[in-house]
MIMAR-144480 format. One record per residue (C-alpha): residue number from 1; x, y, z. Coordinates in steps of 0.5 Angstrom, whole numbers. Last residue first. Example, Ala and Ser with C-alpha at 12.3 -4.5 7.8 and 13.67 -1.06 7.14 Angstrom:
atom pos:2; c1:27; c2:-2; c3:14 $
atom pos:1; c1:25; c2:-9; c3:16 $
end
This chain:
atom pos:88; c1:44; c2:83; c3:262 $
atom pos:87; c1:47; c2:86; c3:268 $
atom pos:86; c1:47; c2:79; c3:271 $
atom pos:85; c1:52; c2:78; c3:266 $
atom pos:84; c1:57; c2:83; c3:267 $
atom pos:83; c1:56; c2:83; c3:274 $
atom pos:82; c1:59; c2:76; c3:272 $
atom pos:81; c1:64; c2:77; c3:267 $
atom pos:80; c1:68; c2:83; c3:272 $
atom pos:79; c1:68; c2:77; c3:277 $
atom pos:78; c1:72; c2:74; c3:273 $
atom pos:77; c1:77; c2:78; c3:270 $
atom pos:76; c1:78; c2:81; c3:279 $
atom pos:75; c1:78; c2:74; c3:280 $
atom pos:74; c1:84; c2:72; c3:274 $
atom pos:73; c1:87; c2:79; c3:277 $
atom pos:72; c1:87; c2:78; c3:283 $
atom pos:71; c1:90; c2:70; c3:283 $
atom pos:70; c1:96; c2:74; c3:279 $
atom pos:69; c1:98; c2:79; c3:284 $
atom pos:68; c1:97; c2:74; c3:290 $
atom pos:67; c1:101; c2:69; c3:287 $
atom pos:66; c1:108; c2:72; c3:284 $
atom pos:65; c1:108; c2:80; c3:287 $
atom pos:64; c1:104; c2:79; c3:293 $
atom pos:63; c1:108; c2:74; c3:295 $
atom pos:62; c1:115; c2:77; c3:293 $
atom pos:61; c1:113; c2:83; c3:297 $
atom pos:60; c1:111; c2:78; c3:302 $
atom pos:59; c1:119; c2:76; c3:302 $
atom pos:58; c1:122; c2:81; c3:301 $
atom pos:57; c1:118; c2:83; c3:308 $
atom pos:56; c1:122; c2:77; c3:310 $
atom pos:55; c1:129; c2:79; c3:307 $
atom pos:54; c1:128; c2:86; c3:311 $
atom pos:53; c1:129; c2:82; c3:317 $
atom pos:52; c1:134; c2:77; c3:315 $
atom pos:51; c1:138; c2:81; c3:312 $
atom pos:50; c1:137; c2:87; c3:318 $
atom pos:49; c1:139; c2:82; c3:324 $
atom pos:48; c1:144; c2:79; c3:319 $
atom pos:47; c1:149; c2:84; c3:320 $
atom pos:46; c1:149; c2:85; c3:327 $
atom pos:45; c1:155; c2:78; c3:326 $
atom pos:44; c1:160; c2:81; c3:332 $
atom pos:43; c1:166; c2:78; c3:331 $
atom pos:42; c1:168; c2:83; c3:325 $
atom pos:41; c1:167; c2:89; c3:328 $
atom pos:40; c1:168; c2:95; c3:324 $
atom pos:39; c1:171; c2:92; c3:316 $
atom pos:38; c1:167; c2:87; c3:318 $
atom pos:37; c1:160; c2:89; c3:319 $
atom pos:36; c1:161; c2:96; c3:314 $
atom pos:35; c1:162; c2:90; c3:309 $
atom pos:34; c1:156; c2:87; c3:310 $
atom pos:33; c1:152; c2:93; c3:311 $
atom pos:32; c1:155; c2:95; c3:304 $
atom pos:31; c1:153; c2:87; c3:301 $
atom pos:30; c1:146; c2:88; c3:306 $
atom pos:29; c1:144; c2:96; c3:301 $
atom pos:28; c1:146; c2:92; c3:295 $
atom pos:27; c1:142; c2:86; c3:295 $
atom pos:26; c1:136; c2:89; c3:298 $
atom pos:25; c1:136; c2:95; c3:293 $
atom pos:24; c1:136; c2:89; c3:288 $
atom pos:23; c1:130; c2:87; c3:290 $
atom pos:22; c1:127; c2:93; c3:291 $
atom pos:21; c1:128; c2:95; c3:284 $
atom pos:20; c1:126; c2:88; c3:282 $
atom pos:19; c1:119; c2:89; c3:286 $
atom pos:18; c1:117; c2:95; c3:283 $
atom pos:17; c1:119; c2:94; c3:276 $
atom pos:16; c1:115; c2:86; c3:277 $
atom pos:15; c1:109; c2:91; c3:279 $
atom pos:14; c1:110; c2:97; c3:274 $
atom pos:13; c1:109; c2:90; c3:268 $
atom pos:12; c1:104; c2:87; c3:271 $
atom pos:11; c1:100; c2:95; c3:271 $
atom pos:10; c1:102; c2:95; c3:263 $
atom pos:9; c1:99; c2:88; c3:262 $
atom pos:8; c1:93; c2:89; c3:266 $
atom pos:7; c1:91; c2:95; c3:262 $
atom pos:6; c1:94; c2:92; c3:255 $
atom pos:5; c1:89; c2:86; c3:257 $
atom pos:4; c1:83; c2:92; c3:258 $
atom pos:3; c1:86; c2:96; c3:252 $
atom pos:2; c1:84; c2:89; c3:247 $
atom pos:1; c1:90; c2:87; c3:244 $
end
């Protein structure tokens, strides 16, 4: 593996880190905010003015990681290809 692809791969890989442990973290924090909604005003639903707020910047983050991220890359590769043959 050439050490450009082993680049890539490592910075694939800390991007998909990042976004798992935002994920779960989003899981975790809205089933605690869940619980202190009942447990404190179960008629009320607050909680899911967070979780849907937070939701969406998941979602962006899930953008980014899956469509944005591999759509720069393969620009990014082709890009380097061209300068490279214009340099020629």
């Amino acid at each position: 593996m050439s050490q450009l692809n082993y680049e890539q791969a490592k910075k694939r890989v800390r991007e998909l880190k990042i976004f798992y442990g935002h994920f779960i973290f989003y899981i975790l924090v809205n089933i605690m905010l869940f619980i202190i909604n009942i447990m404190s005003s179960p008629g009320s639903w607050w909680f899911i003015y967070p979780l849907f707020g937070w939701g969406l910047g998941i979602l962006v983050h899930v953008t980014y990681t899956y469509v944005f991220s591999r759509w720069g890359s393969e620009w990014e590769e082709r890009k380097i290809k061209e300068l490279l043959s214009k340099d020629r």
